[in-house]
C-alpha positions as CSV (number, residue, x, y, z in Angstrom):
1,X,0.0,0.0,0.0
2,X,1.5,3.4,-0.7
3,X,1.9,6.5,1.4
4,X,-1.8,7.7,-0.1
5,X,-3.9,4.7,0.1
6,X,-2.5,4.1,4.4
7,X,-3.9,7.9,4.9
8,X,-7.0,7.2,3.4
9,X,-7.3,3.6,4.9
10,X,-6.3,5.7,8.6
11,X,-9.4,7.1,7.8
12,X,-11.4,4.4,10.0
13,X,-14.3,4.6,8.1
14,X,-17.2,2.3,9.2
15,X,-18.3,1.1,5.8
16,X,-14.6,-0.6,5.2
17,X,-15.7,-3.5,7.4
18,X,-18.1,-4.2,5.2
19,X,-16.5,-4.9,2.1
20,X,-16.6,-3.8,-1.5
21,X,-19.3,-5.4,-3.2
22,X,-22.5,-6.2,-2.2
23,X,-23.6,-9.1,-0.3
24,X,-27.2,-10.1,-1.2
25,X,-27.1,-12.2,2.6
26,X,-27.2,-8.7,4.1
27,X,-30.1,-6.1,4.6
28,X,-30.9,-3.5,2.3
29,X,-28.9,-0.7,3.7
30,X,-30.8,1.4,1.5
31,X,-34.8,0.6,1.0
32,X,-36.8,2.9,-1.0
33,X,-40.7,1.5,-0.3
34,X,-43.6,3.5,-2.6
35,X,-41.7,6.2,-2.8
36,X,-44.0,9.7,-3.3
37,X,-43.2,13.3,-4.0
38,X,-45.2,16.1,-5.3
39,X,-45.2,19.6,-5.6
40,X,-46.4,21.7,-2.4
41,X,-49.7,22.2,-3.7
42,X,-50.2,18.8,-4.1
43,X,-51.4,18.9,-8.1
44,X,-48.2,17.8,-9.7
45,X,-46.4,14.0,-8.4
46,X,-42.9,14.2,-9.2
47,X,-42.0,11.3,-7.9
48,X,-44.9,8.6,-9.0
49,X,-44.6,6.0,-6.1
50,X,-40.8,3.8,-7.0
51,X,-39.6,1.5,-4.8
52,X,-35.6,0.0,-4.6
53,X,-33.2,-2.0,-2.5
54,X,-29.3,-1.0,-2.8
55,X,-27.2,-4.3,-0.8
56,X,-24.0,-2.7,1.3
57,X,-20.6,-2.5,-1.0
58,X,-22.8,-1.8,-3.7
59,X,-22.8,0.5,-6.5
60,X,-26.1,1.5,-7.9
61,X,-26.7,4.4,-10.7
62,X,-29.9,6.2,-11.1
63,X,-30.3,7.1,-14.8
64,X,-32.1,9.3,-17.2
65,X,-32.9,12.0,-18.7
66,X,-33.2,15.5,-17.1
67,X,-36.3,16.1,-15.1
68,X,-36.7,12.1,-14.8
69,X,-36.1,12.1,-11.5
70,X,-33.2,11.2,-10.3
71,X,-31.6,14.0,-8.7
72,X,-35.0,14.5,-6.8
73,X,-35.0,10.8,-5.5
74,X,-30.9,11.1,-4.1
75,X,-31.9,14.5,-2.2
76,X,-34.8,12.8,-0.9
77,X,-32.8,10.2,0.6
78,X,-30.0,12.6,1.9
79,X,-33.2,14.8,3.2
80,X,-32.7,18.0,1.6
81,X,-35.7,18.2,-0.6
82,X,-35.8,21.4,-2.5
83,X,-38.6,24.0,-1.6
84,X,-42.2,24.0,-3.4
85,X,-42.1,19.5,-2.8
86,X,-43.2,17.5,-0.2
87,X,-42.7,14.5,0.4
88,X,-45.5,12.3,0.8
89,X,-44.3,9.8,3.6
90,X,-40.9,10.0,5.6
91,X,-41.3,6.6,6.4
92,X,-40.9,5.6,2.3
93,X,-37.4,6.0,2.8
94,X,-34.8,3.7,5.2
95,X,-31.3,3.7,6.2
96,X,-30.0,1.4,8.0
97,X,-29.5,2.0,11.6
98,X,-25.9,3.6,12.3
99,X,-25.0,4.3,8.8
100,X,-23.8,7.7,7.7
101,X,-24.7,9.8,4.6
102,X,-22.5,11.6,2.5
103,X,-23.0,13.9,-1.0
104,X,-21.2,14.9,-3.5
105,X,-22.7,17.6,-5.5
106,X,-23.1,18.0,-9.3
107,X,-21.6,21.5,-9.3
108,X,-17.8,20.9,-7.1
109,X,-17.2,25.2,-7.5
110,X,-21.0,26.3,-6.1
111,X,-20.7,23.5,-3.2
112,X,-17.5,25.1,-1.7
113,X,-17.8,28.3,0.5
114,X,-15.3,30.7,-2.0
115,X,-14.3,32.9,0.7
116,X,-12.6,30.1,3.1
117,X,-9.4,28.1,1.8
118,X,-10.3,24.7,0.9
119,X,-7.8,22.5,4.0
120,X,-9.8,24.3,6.4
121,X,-13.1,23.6,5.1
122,X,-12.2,19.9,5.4
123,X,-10.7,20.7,8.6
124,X,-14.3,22.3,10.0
125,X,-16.5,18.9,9.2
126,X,-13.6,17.0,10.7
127,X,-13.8,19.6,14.1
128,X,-17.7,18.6,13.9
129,X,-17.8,15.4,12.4
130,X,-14.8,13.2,14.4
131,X,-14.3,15.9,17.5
132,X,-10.9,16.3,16.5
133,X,-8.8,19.1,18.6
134,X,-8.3,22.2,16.0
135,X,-4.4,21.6,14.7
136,X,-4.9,17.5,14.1
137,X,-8.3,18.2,12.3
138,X,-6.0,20.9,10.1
139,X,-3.1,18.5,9.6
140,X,-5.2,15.5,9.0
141,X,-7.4,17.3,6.4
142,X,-4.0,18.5,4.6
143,X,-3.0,15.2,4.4
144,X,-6.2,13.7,3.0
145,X,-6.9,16.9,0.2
146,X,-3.1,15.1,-0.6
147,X,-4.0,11.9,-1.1
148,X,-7.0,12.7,-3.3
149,X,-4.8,14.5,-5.4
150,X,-4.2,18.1,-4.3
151,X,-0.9,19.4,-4.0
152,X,1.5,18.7,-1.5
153,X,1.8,22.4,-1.1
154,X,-1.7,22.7,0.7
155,X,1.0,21.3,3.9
156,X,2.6,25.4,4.3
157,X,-0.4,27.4,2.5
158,X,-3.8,26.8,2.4
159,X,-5.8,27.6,-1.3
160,X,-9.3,29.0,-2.2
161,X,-11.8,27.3,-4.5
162,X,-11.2,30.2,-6.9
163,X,-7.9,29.3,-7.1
164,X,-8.4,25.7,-8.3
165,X,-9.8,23.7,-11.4
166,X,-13.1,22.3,-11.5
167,X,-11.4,18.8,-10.7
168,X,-9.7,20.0,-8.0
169,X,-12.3,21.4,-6.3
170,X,-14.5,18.0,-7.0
171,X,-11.6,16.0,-5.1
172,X,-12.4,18.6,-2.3
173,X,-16.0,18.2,-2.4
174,X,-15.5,14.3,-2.1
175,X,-12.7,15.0,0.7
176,X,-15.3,16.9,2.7
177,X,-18.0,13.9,2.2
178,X,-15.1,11.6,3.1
179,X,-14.5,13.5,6.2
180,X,-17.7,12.8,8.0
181,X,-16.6,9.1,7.9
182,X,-19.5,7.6,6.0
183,X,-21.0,4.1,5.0
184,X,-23.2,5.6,1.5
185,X,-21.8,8.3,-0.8
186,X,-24.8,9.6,-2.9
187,X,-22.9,10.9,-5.6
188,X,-25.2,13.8,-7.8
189,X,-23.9,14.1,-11.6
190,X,-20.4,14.4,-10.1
191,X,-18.5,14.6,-13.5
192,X,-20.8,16.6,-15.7
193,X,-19.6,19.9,-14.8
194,X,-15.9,18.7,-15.2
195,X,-13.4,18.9,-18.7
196,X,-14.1,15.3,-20.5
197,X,-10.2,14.5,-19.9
198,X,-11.0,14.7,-16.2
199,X,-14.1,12.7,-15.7
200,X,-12.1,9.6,-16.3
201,X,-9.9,10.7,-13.4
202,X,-12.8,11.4,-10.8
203,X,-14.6,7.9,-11.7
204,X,-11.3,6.0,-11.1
205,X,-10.8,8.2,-8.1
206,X,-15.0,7.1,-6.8
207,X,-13.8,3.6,-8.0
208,X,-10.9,3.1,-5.7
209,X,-12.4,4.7,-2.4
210,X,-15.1,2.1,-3.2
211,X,-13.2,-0.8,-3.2
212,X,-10.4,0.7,-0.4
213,X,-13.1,2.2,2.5
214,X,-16.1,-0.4,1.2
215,X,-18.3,2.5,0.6
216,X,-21.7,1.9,-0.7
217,X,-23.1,4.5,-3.6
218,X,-25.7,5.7,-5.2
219,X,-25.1,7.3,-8.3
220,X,-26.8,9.8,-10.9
221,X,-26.2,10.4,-14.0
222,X,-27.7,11.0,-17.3
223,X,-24.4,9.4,-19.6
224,X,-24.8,5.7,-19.2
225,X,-21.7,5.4,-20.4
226,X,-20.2,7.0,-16.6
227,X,-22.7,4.6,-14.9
228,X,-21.2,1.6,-17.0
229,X,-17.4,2.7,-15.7
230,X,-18.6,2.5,-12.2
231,X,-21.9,1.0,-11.0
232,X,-23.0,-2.8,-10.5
233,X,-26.5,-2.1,-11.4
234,X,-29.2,0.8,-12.9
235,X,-31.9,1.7,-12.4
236,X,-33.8,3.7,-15.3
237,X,-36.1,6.5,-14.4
238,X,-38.7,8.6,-16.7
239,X,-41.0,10.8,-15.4
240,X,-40.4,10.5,-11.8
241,X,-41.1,6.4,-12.7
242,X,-38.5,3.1,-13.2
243,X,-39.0,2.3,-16.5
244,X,-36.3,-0.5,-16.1
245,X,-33.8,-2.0,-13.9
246,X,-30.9,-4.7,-13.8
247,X,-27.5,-5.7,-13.9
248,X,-25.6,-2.6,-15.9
249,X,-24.5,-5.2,-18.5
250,X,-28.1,-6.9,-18.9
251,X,-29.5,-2.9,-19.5
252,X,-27.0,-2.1,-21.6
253,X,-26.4,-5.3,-23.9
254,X,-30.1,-5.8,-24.1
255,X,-32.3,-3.0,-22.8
256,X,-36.0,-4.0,-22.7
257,X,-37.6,-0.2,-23.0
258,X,-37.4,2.1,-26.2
259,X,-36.6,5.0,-23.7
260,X,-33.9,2.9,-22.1
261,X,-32.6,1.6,-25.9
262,X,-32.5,5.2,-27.0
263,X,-30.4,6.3,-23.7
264,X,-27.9,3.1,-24.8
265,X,-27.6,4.6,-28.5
266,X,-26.4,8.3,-27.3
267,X,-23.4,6.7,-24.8
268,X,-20.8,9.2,-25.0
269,X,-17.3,7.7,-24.8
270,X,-15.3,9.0,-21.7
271,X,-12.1,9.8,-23.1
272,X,-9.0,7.6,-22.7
273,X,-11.1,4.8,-21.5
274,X,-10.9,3.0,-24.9
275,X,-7.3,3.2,-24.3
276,X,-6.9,0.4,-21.5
């Protein structure tokens, strides 16, 4: 193991006792039941009663077109519903008991606060998160900004969002989520706001803290060809409604929906993944 991978893997986090795939011997550790959301006057469903099991270790995507869904259904589940929804029955949604939520936003720039560098940001949800004295939650946050991929510099001077790229402010956002120690990463459309040369980067990057911490995720997207890279199964979703769902390589070797086929036939190749 190198120096990296032993300061993530110091982490602790729960989830790594559990492994890196999922273990259908296990309890959901995420069960959606009749899932219901409408707007706030009550004339609209948005979400039109779904209902989905994710297994610990696993990797599931949400997929579809904008306004399917899928965003809607991860916020419900991390509870921070947008204003003008409701949703129709808290008790749609369960986690299992002791597990901890993390999310990593679509937009990596708009999630960070601009005005406060980006180590101490990290070191705040440590403070809050682990109760870590003040000087280790700033060293330890250094050190893991580092092993995602920042520069070793961040040691002697701390950096702004501003002052970053898109992708380095995504391995920031996902250092924060990392920092609360969690079991599930809901990951929102992580790579659409980032340069195609670095979405291959970020999905390798998801990839490994998967298999290293045994993290559990649920992932949107609307390129099926990010949710074949990463996830063990999809789920399809059109008009607040699964369409479809199975393995990723039953769904995308022989999808049983037109919507889902015609999703399949605009895959957009993430570049330099041909290459291996």
């Amino acid at each position: 193991m190198n120096a990296d991978a032993s300061i993530i893997s110091n982490q602790e986090h729960p989830g790594a006792a559990a492994g890196s795939h999922a273990d259908s011997c296990h309890e959901p550790i995420i069960r959606v039941n009749d899932l219901r959301i409408t707007t706030a006057m009550g004339n609209r469903p948005l979400i039109d009663g779904i209902s989905f099991d994710v297994q610990p270790g696993e990797t599931v995507g949400l997929v579809g077109e904008s306004g399917s869904g899928k965003s809607l259904t991860l916020r419900a589940i991390m509870g921070l519903l947008p204003e003008g929804v409701v949703l129709a029955d808290s008790e749609s949604i369960s986690i299992s008991e002791h597990k901890r939520l993390a999310m990593i936003f679509q937009d990596p720039v708009s999630s960070l606060d601009p005005l406060t560098g980006v180590a101490r940001q990290v070191a705040e949800v440590m403070r809050y998160n682990q109760h870590l004295p003040r000087r280790e939650a700033q060293a330890q946050a250094a050190d893991l900004l580092i092993s995602l991929g920042l520069p070793a510099s961040l040691r002697a001077a701390d950096r702004y969002p501003g002052q970053l790229s898109g992708g380095q402010c995504q391995r920031v956002g996902i250092a924060i989520a990392l920092a609360t120690k969690p079991d599930i990463l809901l990951c929102d459309e992580p790579t659409t706001a980032l340069d195609v040369t670095v979405q291959l980067q970020i999905l390798d990057l998801l990839a490994d803290l998967r298999e290293r911490l045994g993290l559990t995720m649920l992932f949107v997207t609307h390129n099926l060809g990010v949710a074949a890279h990463l996830c063990d199964r999809l789920i399809v979703m059109q008009h607040g409604r699964i369409v479809e769902a199975g393995a990723t390589e039953d769904v995308l070797n022989n999808p049983q929906q037109e919507y889902t086929r015609r999703l399949v036939s605009a895959i957009l190749p993430i570049p330099g993944e041909q290459d291996r």
